[in-house]
N, CA and C atoms as an extended XYZ file, in Angstrom:
216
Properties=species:S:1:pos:R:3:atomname:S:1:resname:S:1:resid:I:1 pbc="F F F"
N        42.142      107.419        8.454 N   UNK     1
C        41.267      107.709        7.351 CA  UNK     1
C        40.033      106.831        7.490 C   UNK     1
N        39.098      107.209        7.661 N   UNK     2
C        37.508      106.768        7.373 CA  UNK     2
C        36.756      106.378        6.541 C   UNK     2
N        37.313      107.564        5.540 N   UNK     3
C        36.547      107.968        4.582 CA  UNK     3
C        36.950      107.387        3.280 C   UNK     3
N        36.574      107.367        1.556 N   UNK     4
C        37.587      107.645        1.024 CA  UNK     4
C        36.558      108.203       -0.449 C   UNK     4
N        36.795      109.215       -1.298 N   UNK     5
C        36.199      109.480       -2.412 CA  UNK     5
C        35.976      108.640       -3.106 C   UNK     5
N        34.818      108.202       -3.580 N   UNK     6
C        34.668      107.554       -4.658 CA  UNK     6
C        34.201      106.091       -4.166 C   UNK     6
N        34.742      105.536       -2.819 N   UNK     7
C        34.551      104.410       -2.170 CA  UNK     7
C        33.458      104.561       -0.654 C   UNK     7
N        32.397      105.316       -0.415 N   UNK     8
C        31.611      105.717        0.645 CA  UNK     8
C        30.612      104.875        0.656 C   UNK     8
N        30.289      103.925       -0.179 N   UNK     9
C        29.669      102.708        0.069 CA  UNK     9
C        30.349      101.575        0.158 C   UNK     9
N        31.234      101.854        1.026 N   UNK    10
C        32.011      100.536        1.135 CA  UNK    10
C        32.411      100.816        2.630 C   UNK    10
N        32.537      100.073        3.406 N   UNK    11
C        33.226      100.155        4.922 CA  UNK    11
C        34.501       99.665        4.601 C   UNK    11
N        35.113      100.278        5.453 N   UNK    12
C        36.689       99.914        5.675 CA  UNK    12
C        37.170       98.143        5.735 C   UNK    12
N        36.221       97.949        6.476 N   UNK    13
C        35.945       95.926        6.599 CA  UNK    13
C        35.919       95.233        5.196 C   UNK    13
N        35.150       96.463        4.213 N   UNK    14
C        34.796       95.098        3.009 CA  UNK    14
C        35.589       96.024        2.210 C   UNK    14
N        36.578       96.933        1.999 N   UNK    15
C        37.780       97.320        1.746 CA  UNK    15
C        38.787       96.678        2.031 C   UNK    15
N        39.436       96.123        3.008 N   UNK    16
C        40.138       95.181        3.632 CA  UNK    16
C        40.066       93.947        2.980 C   UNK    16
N        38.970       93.407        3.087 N   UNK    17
C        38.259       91.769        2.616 CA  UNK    17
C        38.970       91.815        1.482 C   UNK    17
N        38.990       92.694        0.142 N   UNK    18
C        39.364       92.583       -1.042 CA  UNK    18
C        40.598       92.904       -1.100 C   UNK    18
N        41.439       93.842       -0.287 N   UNK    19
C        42.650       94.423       -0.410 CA  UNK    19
C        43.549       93.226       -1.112 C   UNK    19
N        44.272       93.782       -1.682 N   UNK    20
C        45.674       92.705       -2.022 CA  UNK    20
C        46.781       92.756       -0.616 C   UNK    20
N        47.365       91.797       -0.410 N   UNK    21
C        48.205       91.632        0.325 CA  UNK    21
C        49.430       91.226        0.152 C   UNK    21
N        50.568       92.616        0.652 N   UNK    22
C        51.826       91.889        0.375 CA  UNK    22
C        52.621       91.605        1.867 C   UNK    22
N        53.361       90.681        1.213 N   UNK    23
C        54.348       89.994        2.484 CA  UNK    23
C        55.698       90.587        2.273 C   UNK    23
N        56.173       91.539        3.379 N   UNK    24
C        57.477       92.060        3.972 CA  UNK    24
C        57.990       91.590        4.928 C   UNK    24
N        59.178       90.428        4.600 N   UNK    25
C        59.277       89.496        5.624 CA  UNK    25
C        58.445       89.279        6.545 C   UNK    25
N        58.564       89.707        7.951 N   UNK    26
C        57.533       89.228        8.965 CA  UNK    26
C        56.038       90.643        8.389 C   UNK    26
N        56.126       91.180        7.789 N   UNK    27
C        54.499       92.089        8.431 CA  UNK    27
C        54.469       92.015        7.080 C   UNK    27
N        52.927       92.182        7.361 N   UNK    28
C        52.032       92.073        5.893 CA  UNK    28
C        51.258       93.291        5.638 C   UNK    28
N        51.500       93.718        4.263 N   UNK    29
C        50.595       95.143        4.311 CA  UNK    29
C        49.612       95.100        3.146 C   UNK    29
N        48.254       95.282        3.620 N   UNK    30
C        47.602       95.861        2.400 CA  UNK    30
C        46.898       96.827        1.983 C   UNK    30
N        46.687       96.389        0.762 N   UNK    31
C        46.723       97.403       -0.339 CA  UNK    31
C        45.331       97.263       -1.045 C   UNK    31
N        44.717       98.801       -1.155 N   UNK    32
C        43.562       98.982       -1.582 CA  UNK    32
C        43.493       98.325       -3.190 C   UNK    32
N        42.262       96.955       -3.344 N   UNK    33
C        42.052       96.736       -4.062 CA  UNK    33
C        41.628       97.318       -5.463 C   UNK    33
N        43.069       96.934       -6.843 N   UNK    34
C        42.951       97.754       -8.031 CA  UNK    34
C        41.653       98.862       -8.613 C   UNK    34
N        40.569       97.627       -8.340 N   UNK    35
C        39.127       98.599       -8.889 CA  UNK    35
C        38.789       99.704       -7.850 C   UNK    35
N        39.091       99.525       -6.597 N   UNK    36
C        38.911      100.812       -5.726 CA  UNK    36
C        39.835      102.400       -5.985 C   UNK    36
N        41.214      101.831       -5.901 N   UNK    37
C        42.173      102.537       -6.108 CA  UNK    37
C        42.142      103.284       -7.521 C   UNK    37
N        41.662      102.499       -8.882 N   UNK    38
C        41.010      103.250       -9.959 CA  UNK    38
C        40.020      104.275      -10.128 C   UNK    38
N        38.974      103.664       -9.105 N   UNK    39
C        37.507      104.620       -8.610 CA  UNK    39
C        37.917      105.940       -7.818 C   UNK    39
N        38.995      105.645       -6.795 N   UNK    40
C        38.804      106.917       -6.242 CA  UNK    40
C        39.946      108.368       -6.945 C   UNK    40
N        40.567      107.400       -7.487 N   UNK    41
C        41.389      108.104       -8.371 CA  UNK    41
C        41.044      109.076       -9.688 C   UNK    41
N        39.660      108.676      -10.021 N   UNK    42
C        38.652      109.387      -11.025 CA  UNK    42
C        37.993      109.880      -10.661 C   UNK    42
N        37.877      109.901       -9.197 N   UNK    43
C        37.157      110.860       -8.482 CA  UNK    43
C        37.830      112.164       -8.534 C   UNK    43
N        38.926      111.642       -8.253 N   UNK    44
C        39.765      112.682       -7.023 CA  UNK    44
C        40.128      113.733       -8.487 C   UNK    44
N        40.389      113.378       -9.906 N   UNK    45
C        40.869      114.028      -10.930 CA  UNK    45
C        42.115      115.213      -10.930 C   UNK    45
N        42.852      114.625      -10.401 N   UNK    46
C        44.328      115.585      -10.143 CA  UNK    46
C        44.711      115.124      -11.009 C   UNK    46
N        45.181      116.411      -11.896 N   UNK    47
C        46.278      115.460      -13.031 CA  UNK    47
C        46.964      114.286      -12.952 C   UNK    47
N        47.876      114.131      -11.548 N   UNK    48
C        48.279      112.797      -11.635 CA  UNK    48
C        47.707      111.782      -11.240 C   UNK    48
N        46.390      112.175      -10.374 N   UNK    49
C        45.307      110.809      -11.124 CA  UNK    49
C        45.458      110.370      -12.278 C   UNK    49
N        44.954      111.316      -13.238 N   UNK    50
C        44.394      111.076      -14.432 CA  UNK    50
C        45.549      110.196      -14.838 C   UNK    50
N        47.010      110.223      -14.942 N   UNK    51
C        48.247      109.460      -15.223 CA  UNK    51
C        47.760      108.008      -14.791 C   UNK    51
N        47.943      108.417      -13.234 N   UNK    52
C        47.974      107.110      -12.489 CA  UNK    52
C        46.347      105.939      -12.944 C   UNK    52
N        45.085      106.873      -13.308 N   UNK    53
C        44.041      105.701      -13.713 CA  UNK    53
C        44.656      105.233      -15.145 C   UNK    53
N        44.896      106.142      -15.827 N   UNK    54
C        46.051      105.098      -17.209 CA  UNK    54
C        47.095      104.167      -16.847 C   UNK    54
N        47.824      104.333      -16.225 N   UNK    55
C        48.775      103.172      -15.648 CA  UNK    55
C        47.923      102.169      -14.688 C   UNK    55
N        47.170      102.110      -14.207 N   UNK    56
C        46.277      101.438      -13.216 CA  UNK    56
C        46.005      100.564      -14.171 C   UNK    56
N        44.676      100.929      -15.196 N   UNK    57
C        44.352      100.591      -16.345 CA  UNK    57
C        44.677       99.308      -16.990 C   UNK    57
N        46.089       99.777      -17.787 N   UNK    58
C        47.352       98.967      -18.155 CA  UNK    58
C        47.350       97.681      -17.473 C   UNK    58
N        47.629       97.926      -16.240 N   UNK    59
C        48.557       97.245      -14.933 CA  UNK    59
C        47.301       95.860      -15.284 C   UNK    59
N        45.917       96.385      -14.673 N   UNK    60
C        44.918       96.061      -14.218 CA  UNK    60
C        44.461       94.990      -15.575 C   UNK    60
N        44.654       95.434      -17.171 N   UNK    61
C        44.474       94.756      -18.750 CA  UNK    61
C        45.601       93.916      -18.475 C   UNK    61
N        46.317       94.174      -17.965 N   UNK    62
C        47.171       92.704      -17.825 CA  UNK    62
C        47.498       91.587      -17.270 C   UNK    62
N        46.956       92.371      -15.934 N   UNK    63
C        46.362       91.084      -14.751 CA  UNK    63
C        45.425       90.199      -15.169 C   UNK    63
N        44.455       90.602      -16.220 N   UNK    64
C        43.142       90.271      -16.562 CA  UNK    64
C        43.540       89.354      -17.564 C   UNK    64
N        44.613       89.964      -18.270 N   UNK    65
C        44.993       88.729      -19.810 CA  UNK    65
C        45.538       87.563      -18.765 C   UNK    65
N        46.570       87.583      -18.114 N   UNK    66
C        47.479       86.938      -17.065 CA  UNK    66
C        46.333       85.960      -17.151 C   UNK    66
N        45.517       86.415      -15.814 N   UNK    67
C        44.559       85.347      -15.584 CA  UNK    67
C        43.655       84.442      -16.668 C   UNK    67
N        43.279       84.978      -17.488 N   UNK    68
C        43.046       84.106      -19.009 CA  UNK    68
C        43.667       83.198      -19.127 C   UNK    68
N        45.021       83.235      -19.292 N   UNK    69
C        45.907       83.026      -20.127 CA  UNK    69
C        46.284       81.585      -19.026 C   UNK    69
N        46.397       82.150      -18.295 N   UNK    70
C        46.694       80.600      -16.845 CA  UNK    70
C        45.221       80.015      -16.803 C   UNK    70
N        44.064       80.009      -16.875 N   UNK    71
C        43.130       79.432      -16.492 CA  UNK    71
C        42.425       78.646      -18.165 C   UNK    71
N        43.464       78.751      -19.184 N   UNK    72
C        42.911       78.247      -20.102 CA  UNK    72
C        43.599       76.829      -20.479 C   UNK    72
């Protein structure tokens, strides 16, 4: 994949840079960073987008309190 809706000003490199990263014992995989994965998902408007940017959303209002909440 090259490309991605919603993310075409972005190169794959500074997609990466932000990705989250998880650790599976030895290999590490990542994962398109929340605000991207929201963007192209409102692009894309398949019903279960539309689900998945509400649960994103959520996920994403709570990461955000999280971090508040530890940095105060």
């Amino acid at each position: 994949m090259t490309t991605m809706k919603g993310l075409e000003n972005l190169t794959f490199e500074e997609c990466l840079n932000m990705a989250s990263v998880a650790d599976f014992d030895v290999v590490q995989v990542p994962f398109l960073h929340i605000n991207h994965l929201i963007q192209n998902k409102i692009i894309i408007g398949r019903p279960k987008d539309e689900s998945d940017v509400r649960e994103l959303t959520i996920i994403k209002q709570i990461r955000e309190e999280e971090n508040r909440t530890k940095n105060k």
